[in-house]
C-alpha positions as a printed NumPy array, in Angstrom:
array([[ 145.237,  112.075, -171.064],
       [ 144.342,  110.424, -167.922],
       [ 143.723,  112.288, -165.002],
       [ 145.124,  111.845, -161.454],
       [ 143.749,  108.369, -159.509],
       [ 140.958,  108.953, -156.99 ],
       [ 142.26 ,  108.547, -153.755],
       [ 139.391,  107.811, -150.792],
       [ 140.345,  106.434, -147.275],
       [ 138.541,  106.4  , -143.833],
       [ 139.305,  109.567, -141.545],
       [ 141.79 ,  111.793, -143.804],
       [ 141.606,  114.354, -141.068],
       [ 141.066,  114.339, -137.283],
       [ 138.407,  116.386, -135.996],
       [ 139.17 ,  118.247, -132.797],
       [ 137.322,  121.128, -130.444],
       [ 139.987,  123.877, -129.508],
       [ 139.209,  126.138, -126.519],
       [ 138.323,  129.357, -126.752],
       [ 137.499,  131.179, -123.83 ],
       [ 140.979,  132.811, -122.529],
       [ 142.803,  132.767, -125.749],
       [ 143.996,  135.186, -128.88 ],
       [ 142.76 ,  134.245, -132.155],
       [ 144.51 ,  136.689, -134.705],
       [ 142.585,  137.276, -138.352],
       [ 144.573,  138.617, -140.985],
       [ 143.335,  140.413, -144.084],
       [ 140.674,  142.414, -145.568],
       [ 137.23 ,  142.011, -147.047],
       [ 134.541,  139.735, -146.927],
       [ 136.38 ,  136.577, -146.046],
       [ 137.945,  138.089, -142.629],
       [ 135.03 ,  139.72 , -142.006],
       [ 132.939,  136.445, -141.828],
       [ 135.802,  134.624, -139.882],
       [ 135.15 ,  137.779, -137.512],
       [ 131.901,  137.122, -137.679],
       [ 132.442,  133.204, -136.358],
       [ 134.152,  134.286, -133.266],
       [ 131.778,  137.592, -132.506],
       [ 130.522,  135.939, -129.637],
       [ 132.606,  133.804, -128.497],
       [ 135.06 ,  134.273, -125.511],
       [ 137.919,  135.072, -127.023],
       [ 139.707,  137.872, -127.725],
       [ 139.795,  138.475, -131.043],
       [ 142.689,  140.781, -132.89 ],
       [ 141.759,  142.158, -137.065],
       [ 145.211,  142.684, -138.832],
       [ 144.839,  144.658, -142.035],
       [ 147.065,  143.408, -144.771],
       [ 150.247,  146.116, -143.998],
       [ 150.43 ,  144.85 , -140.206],
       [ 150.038,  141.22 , -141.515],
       [ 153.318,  141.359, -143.057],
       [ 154.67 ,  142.029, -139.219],
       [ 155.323,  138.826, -137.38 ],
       [ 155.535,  141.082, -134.065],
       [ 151.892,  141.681, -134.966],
       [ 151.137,  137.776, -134.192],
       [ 152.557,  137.778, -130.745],
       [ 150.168,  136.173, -128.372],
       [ 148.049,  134.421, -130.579],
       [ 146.802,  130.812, -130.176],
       [ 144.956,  130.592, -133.23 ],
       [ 145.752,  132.197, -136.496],
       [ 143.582,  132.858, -139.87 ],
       [ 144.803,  134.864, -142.537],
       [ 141.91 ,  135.409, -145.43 ],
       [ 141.79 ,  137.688, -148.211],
       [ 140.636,  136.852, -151.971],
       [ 144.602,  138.049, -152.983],
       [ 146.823,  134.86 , -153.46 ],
       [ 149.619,  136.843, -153.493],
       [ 148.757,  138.532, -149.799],
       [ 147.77 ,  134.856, -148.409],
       [ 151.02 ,  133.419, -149.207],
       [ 153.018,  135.929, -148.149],
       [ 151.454,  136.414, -144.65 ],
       [ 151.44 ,  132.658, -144.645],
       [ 155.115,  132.43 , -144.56 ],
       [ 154.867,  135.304, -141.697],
       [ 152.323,  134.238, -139.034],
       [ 154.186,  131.115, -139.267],
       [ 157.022,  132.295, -137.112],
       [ 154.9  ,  132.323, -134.187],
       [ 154.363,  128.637, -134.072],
       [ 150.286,  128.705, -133.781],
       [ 147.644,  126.859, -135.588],
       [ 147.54 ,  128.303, -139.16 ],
       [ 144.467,  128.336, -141.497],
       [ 144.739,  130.078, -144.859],
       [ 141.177,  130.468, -146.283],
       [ 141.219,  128.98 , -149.5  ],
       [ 144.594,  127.427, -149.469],
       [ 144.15 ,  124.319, -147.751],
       [ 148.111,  123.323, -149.029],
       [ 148.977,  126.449, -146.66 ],
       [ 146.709,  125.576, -143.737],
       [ 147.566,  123.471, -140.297],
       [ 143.933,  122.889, -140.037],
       [ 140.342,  122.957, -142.022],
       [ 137.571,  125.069, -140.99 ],
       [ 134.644,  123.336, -140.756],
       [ 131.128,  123.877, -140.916],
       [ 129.682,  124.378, -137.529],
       [ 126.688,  124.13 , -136.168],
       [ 126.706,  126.699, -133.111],
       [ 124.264,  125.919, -129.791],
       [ 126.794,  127.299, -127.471],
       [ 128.344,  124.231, -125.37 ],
       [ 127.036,  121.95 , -128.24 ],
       [ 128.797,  122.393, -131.666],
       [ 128.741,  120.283, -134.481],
       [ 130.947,  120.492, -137.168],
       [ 131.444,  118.882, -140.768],
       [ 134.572,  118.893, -142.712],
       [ 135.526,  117.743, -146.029],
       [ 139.114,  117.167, -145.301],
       [ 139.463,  120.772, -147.365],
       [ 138.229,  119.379, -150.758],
       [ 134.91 ,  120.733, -150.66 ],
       [ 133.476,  123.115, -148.481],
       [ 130.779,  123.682, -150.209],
       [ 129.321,  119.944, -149.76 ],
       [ 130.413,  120.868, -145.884],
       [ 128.144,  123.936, -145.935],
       [ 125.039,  121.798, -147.579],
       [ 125.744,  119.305, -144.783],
       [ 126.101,  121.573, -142.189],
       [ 122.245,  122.801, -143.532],
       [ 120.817,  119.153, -143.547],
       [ 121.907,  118.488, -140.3  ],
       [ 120.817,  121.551, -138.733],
       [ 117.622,  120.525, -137.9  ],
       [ 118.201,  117.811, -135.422],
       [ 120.282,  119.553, -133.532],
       [ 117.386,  121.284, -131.15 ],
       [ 118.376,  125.14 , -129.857],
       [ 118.153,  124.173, -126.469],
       [ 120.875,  121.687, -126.941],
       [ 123.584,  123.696, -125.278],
       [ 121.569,  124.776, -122.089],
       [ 121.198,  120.724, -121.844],
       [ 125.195,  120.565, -121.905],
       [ 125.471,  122.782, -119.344],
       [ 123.351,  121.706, -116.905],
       [ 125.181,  118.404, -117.207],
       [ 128.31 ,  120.845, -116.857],
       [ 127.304,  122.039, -114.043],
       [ 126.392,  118.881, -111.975],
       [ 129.869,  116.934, -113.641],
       [ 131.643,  116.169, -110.45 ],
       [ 128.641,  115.296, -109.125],
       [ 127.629,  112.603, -111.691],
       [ 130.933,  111.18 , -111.686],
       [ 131.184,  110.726, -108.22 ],
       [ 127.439,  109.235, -107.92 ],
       [ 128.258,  106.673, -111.045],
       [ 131.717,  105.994, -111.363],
       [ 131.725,  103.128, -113.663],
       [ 131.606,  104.547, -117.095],
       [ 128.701,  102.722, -118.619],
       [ 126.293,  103.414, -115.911],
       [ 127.295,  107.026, -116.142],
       [ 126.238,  106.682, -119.841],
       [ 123.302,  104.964, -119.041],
       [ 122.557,  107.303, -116.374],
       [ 123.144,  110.559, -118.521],
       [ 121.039,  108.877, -121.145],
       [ 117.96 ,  108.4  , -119.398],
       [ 118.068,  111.933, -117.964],
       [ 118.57 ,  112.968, -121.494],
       [ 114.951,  112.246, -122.345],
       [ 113.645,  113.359, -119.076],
       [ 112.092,  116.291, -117.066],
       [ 115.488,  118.242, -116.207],
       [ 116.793,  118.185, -119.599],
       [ 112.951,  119.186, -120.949],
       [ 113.432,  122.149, -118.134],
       [ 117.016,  122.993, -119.209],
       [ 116.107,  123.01 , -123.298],
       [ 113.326,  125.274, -122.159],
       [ 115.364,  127.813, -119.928],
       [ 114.389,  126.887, -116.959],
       [ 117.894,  126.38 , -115.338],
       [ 116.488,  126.384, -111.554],
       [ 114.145,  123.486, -112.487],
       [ 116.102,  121.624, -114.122],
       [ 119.337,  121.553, -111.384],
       [ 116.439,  120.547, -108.667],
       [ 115.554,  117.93 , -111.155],
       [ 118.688,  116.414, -112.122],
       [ 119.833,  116.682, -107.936],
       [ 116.768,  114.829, -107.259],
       [ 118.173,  111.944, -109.979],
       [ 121.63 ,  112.033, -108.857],
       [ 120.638,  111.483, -104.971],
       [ 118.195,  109.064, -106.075],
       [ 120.946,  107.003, -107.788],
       [ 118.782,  106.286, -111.103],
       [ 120.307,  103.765, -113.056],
       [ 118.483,  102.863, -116.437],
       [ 118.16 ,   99.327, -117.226],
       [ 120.308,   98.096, -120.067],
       [ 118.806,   96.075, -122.419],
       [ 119.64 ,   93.454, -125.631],
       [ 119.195,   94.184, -129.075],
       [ 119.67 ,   91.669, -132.169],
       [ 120.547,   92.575, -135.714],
       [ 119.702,   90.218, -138.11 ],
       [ 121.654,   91.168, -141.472],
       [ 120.171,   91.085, -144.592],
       [ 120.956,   89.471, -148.157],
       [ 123.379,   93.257, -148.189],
       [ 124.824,   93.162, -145.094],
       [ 125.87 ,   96.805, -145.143],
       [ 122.269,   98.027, -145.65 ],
       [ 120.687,   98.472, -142.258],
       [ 117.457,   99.749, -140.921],
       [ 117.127,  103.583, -138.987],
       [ 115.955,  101.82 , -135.862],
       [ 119.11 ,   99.75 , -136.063],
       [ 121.439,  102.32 , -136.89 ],
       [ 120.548,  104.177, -133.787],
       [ 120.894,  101.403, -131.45 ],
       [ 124.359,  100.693, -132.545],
       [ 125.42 ,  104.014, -132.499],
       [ 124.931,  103.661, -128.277],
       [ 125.446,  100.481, -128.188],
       [ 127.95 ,   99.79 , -125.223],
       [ 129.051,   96.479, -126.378],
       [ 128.336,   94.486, -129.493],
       [ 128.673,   91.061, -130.142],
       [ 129.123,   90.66 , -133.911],
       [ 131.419,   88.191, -136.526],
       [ 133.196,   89.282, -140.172],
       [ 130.108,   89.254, -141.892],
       [ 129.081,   92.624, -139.877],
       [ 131.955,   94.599, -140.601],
       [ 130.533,   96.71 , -143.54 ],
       [ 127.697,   97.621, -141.219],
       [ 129.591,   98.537, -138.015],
       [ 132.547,  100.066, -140.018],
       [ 129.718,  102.981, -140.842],
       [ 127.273,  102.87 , -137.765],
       [ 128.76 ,  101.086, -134.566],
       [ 130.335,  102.958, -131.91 ],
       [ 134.281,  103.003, -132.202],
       [ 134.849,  102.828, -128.461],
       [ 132.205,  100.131, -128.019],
       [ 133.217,   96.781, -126.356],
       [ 133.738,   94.1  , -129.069],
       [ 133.655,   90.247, -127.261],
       [ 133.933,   87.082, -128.598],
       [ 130.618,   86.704, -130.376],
       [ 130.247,   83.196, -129.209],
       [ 130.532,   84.243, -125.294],
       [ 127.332,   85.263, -126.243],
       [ 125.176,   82.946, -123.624],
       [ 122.511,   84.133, -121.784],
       [ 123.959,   84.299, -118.451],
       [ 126.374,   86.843, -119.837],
       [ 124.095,   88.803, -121.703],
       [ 122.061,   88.829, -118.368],
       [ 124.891,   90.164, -116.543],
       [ 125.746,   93.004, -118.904],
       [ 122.216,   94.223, -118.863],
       [ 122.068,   94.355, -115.064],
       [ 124.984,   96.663, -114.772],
       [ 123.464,   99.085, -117.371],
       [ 125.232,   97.568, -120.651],
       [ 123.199,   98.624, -123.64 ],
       [ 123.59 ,   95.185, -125.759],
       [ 124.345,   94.487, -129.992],
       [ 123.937,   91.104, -131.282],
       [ 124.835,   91.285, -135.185],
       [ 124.029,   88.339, -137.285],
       [ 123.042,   86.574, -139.836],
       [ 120.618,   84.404, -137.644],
       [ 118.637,   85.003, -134.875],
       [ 119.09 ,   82.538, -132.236],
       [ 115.287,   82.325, -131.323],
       [ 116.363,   79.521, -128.422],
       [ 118.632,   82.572, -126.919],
       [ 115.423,   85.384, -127.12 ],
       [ 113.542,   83.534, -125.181],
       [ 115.82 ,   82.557, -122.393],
       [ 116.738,   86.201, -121.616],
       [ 113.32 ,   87.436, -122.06 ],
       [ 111.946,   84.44 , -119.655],
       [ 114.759,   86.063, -117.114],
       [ 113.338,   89.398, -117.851],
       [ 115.689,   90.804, -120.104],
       [ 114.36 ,   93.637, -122.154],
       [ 114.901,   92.111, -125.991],
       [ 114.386,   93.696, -129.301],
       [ 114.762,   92.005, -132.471],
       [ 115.578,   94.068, -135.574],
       [ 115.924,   93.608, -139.034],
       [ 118.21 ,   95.394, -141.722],
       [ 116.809,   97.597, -144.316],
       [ 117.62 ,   94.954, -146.956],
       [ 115.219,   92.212, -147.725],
       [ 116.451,   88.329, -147.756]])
């Protein structure tokens, strides 16, 4: 007997941050899996309210609550407190019973204002946790103390760069800098002084072009390259790139004509900050050397797959 189809598609799920700090999040249930969604919130800011599994069965119980979880290794309880909590009309999760559930708990990766999470769309959460593990590592502690200090200074980097891709450029270069080294490190006082001195200063990194040459496999690509289209502000690819942006180019990124391509424009784009993709099959070598005898910074990549 055949089993049911395999069904894949891009995105099953869409991954959103909820706020936490002001609001009720309600756990119902005993035992180790409400204790460790206890645990997940323990220091967070928001309240947090433990039903045990009589109160769970009272929807009274629920009042208030902007997020719900109800976990417990009894199917019977899970279901039944299911049907309960959702009277109230709040975001349900039901550990274990993704069919039950509003939403998936993912694997998170916790550095205070900086979280990461990885979901499996609720068919494995295992592979999420292994993720989660892998992934771990480049996400540096000091990550969150970074987001803050640009949290603290947002109004002020808005108003200094109001067009949205010097911003980025801006926040990028700063990024790699001395306030965010001073902020990672805990040195908060530093690092405001530092980032002041940037945003009065009116630092604008230079954009710059990068071209892609694809491969014999167009949707193997290089590490180098991978990065650089994953900020790249606009990118100037044809059909034959798809496979390779579909997985590593920046959904929000500007797509143009690829044969409005000329120097002059390219020019233009990199003197208002533009970080620049090229994706081809050929390099126009005529191109490379007009913007880089106009002083355009140009870097010429290659995929990971060998012609």
């Amino acid at each position: 007997m055949r089993g049911p189809a395999l069904v894949w598609s891009m995105m099953e799920t869409f991954p959103a941050f909820f706020p936490l700090r002001g609001k009720c999040v309600v756990i119902a249930g005993e035992g180790e899996p409400a204790d460790a969604k206890a645990r997940l919130f323990a220091d967070s800011p928001a309240e947090v309210v433990r039903l045990d599994e009589a109160r769970a069965m009272d929807a009274n119980a629920y009042a208030g609550a902007d997020l719900i979880f109800v976990a417990s290794w009894n199917a019977g309880f899970r279901e039944a407190a299911a049907v309960v909590a959702r009277t109230v009309g709040a975001p349900l999760n039901v550990v274990d019973a993704p069919e039950l559930s509003d939403f998936h708990t993912p694997a998170i990766i916790d550095r205070g204002q900086v979280v990461a999470a990885i979901g499996t769309a609720g068919a494995s959460p295992l592979m999420a946790s292994l993720l989660r593990s892998e992934l771990e590592t480049l996400v540096p502690e000091g990550a969150g103390r970074v987001a803050a200090l640009f949290g603290h200074r947002h109004d002020a980097v808005r108003e200094a760069f109001p067009d949205l891709a010097l911003r980025r450029a801006f926040l990028r270069s700063v990024l790699t800098g001395p306030a965010a080294i001073a902020a990672a490190a805990g040195d908060t006082t530093t690092a405001l002084k530092l980032l002041d001195r940037a945003i009065e200063a009116g630092d604008r990194a230079t954009g710059r072009v990068c071209i892609v040459e694809l491969g014999a496999t167009p949707d193997l690509i290089s590490l180098r390259a991978a990065r650089l289209l994953a900020v790249a502000d606009v990118v100037f690819a044809g059909p034959a790139a798809e496979p390779l942006l579909a997985h590593h180019g920046r959904r929000d990124a500007e797509r143009p004509d690829p044969a409005t391509a000329s120097a002059a424009v390219l020019a233009e784009l990199v003197g208002r900050g533009r970080i620049v993709a090229i994706v081809g099959e050929i390099v126009d070598v005529d191109l490379v050397a007009a913007l880089r005898a106009d002083g355009v910074d140009v870097e010429v990549l290659m995929s990971a797959a060998v012609k």
